[in-house]
ChimeraX commands (.cxc) that place a marker at each C-alpha (Angstrom):
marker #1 position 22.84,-12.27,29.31 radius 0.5
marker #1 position 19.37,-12.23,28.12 radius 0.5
marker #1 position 16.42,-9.87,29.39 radius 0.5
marker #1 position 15.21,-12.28,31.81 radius 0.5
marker #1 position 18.56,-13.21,33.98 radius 0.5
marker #1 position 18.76,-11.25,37.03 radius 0.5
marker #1 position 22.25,-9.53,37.32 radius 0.5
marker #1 position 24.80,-11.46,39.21 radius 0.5
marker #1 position 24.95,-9.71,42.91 radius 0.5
marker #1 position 27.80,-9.56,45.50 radius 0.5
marker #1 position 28.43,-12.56,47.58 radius 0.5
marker #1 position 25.99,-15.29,45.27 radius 0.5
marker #1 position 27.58,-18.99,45.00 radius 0.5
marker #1 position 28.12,-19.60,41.51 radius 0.5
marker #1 position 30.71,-22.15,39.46 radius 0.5
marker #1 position 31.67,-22.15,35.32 radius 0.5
marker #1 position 28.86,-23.71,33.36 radius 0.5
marker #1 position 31.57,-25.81,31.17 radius 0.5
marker #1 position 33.50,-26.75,34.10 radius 0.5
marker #1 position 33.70,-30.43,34.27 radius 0.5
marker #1 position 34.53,-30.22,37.94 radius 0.5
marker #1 position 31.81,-27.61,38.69 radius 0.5
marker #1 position 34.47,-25.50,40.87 radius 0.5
marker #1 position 32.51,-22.91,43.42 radius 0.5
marker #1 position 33.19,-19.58,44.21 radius 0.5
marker #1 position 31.33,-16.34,45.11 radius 0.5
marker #1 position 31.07,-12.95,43.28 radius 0.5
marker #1 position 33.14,-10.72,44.63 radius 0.5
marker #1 position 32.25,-7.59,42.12 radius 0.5
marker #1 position 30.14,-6.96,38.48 radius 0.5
marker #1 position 31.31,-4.82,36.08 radius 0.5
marker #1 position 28.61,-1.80,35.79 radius 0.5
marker #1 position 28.18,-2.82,32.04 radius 0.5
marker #1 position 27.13,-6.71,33.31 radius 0.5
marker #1 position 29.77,-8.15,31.37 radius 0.5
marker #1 position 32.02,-9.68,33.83 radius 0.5
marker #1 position 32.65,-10.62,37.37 radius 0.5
marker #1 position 34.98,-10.80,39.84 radius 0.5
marker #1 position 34.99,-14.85,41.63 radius 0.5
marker #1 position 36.44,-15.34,44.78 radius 0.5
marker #1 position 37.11,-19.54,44.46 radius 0.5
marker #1 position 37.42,-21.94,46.90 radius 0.5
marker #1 position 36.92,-25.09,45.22 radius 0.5
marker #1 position 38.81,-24.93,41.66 radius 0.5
marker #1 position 41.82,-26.84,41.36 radius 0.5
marker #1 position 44.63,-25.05,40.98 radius 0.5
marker #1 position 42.47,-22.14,41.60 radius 0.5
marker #1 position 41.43,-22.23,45.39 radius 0.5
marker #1 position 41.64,-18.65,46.94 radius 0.5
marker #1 position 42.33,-16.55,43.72 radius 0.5
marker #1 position 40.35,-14.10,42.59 radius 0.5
marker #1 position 39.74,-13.92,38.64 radius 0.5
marker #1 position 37.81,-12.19,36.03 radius 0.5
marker #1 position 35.15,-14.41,34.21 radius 0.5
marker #1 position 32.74,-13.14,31.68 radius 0.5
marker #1 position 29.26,-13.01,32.98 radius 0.5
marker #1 position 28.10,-15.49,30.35 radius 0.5
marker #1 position 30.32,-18.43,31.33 radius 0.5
marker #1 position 29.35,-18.56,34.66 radius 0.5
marker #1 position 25.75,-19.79,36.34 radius 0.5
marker #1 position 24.25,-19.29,40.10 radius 0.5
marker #1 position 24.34,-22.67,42.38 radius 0.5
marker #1 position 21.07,-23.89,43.14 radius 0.5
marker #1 position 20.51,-24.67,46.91 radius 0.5
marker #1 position 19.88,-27.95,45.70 radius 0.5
marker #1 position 23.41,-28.75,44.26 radius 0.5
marker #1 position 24.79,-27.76,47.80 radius 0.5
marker #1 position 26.69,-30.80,49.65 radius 0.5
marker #1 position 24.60,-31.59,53.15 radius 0.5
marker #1 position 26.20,-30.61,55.86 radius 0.5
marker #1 position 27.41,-33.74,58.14 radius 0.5
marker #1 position 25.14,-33.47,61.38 radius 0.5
marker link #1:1,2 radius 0.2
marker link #1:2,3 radius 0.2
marker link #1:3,4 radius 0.2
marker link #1:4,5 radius 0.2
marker link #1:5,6 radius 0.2
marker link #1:6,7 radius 0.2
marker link #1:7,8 radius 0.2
marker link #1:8,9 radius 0.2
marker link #1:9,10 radius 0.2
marker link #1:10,11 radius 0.2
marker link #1:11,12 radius 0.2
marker link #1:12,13 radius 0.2
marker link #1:13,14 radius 0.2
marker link #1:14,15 radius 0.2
marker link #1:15,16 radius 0.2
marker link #1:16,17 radius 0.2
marker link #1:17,18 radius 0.2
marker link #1:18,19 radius 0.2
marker link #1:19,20 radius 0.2
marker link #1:20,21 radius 0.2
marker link #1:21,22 radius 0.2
marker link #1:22,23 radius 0.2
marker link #1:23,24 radius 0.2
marker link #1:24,25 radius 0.2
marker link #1:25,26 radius 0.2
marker link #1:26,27 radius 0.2
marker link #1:27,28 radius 0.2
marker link #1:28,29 radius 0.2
marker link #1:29,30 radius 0.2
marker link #1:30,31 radius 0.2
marker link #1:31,32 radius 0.2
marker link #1:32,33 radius 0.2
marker link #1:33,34 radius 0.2
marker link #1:34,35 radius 0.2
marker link #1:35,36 radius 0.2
marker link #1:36,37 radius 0.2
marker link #1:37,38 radius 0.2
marker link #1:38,39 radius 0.2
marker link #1:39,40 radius 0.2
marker link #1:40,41 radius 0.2
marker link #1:41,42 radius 0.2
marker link #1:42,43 radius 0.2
marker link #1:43,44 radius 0.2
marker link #1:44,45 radius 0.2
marker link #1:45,46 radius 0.2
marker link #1:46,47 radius 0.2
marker link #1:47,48 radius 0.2
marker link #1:48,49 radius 0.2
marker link #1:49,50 radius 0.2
marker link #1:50,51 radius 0.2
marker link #1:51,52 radius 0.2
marker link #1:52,53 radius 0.2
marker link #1:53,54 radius 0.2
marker link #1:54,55 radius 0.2
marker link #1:55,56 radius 0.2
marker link #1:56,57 radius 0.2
marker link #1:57,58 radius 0.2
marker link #1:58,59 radius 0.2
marker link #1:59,60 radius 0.2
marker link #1:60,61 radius 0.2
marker link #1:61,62 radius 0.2
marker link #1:62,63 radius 0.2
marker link #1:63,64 radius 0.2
marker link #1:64,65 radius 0.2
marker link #1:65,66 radius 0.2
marker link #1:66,67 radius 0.2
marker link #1:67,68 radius 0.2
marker link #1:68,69 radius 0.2
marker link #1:69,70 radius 0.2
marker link #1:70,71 radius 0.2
marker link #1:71,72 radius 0.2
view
């Protein structure tokens, strides 16, 4: 992480920036050193619903932009 990324907080959308299949999931704790967080997935195949340990580096926030629409 360089000086001018924000911390990753609690709850913020984020996916694996070398993913191919961009999976989601939200942060469900950061280490106190930065290093690595806690995701909560729910779209990673073969990953939905698990909770794993990713280093801080590998992963990048979701822009609202990159959000499906929702179906009205």
């Amino acid at each position: 992480m360089n000086e001018l990324d924000e911390p990753f907080r609690r709850g913020e959308l984020v996916t694996l920036r070398d993913a191919p299949s961009e999976p989601r999931g939200r942060i469900v704790s950061v280490a106190d050193t930065g290093d690595r967080a806690e995701v909560a997935w729910h779209t990673f195949p073969g990953h939905e619903h698990e909770i794993t340990v990713e280093p801080t580096i590998a992963l990048r926030r979701v822009h609202e932009s990159e959000m499906e629409a929702e179906p009205e």
